[in-house]
C-alpha positions in Angstrom: 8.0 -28.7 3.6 7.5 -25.1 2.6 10.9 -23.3 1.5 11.7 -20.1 3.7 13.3 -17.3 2.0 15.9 -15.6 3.4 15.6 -12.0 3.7 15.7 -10.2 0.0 15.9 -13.1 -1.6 13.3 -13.5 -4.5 11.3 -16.2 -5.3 12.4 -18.1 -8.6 10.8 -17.1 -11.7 10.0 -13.4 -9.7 11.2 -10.2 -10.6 14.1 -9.0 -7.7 11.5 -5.9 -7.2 8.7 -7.6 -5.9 7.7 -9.4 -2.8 5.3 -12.4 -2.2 2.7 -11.5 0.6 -0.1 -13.7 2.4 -2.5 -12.1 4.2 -5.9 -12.6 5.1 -9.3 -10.5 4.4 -12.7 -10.8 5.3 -15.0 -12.5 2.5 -16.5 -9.0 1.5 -13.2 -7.5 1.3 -11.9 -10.2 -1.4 -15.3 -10.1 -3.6 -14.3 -6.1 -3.4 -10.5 -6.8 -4.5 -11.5 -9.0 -7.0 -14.4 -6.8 -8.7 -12.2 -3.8 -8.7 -9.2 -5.8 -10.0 -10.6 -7.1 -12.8 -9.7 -10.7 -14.7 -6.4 -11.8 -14.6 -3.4 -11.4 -12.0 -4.5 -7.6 -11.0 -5.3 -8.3 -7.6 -1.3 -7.3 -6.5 -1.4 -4.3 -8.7 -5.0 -2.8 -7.1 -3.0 -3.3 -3.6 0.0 -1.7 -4.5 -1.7 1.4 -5.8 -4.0 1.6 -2.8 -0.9 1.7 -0.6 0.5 4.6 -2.7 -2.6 6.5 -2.9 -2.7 6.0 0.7 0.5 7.1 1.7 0.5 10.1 -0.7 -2.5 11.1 1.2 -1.0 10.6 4.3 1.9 12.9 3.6 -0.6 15.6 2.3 -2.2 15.6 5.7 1.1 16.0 7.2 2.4 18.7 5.4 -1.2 20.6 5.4 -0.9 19.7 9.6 2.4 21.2 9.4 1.7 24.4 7.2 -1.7 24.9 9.4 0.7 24.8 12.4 2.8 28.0 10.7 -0.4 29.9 9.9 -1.6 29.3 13.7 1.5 30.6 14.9 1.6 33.7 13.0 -2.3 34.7 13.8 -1.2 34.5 17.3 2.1 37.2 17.1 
């Protein structure tokens, strides 16, 4: 029977910073992660920076939003 962790609790032999996720992709989506990854145990590393590249753009369209906003704002006066 599989072992549930509780909540923060690391898996043994894991670094306390990381976290074990299981999720599923399309077959074209893993031949992508996999070429892009590269041999070895990159696959978690590719994700990771994905997410971060993501979210910095994310926050770059929100403060470019936010700044347009301002600019709008002053146009009109």
């Amino acid at each position: 029977m599989p072992k549930i962790l509780t909540e923060g609790q690391a898996y043994a032999g894991r670094r306390a910073d990381v976290t074990v996720l299981n999720f599923t992709v399309d077959k074209e989506a893993a031949t992508l992660l996999r070429q892009y990854a590269g041999p070895g145990k990159k696959l978690g590393e590719l994700v990771a920076r994905l997410i971060h590249t993501h979210h910095a753009r994310q926050m770059e369209r929100q403060r470019v939003r936010e700044k347009l906003v301002v600019v709008l704002n002053e146009e009109e006066v």
